[in-house]
C-alpha positions in Angstrom: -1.6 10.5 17.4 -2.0 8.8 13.9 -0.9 5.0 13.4 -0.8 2.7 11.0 0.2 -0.8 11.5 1.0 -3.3 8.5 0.5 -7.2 8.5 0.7 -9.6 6.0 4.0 -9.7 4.5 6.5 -12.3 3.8 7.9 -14.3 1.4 6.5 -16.0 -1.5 7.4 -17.5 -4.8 7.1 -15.8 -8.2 3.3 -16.4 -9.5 1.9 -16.5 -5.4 0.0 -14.1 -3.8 -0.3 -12.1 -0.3 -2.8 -10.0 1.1 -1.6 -6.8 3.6 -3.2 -5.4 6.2 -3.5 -1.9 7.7 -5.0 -0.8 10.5 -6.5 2.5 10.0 -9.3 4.3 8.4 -11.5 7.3 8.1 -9.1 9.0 5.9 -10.2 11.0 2.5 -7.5 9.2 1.1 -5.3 5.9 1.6 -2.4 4.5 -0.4 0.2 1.8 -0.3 3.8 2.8 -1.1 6.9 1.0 -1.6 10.5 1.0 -1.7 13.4 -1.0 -2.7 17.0 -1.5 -1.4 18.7 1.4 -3.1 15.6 2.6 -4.6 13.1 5.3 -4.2 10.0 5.0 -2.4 6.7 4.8 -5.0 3.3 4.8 -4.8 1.7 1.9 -5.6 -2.1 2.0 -5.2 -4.5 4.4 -3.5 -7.9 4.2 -2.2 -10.3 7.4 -1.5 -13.6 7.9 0.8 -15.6 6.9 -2.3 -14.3 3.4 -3.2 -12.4 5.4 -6.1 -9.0 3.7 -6.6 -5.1 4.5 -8.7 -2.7 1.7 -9.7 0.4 2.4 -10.7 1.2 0.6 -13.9 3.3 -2.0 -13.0 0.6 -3.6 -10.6 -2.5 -3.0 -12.7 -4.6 -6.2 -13.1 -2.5 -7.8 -10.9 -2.5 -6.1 -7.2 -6.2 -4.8 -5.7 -6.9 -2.0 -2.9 -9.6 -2.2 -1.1 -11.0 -1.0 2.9 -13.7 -2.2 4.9 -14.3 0.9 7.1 -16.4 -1.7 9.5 -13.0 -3.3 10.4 -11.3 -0.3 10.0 -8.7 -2.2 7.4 -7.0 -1.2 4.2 -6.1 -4.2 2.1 -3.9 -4.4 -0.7 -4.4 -8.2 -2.6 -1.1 -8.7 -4.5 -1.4 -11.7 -7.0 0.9 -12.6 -9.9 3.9 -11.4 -7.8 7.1 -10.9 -9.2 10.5 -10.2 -8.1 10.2 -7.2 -8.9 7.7 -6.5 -6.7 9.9 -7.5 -3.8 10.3 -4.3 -1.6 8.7 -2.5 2.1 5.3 -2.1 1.2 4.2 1.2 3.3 0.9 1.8 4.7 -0.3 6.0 4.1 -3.0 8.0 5.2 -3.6 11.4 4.0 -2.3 14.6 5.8 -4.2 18.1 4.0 -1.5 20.4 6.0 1.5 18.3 6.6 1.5 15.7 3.8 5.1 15.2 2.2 4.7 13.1 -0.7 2.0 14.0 -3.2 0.5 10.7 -5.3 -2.6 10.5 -7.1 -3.9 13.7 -6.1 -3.5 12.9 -2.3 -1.2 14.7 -0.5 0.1 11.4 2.5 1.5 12.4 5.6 0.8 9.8 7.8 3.3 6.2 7.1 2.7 2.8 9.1 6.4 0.8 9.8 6.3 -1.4 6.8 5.9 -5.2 6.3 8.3 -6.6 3.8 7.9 -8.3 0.8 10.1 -11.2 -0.9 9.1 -12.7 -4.1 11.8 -15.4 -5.3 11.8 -16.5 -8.9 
């Protein structure tokens, strides 16, 4: 059975930084999603076998993906945070036969619990 487990959220002031953590690795594919209260979830970044990695727009320059498949981790840096970026940030591994939410070309199947994240301005 498949699990990801999140780390690293909490709350932080407009201009701060945090650093998540997932445990899990070995996928073709990795992301980070996100959702909001009365919002859908969306993608944020993902991360392939490669070291390849897709920002969405709104986090570009300012939020990094990264693994360290030695730790078995995926990391997402978030720097320059803004309110707006306050939301459940979602762990996702790639699922080829199941997968219910395409992004980036990877279709994601597998979700941690989420670790929330409150930026205050």
């Amino acid at each position: 059975q498949v699990q990801l487990v999140e780390s690293g959220g909490g709350s932080v002031q407009a201009g701060g930084s945090l650093r998540l953590s997932c445990a899990a690795s070995g996928y073709a594919c990795m992301g980070w999603f996100r959702q909001a209260p009365g919002k859908e979830r969306e993608g944020v970044a993902t991360i392939a076998r490669d070291g390849s990695t897709s920002y969405a727009d709104s986090v570009k320059g300012r939020f990094t993906i990264s693994q360290d498949n030695a730790k078995n981790t995926l990391y997402l840096q978030m720097n320059s945070l803004k309110p707006e970026d306050t939301a459940m940030y979602y762990c996702a591994a790639e699922d080829v036969e199941y997968g219910d939410t395409w992004y980036m070309g990877c279709r994601f199947g597998y979700w941690g619990q989420g670790t929330q994240v409150t930026v205050s301005s």
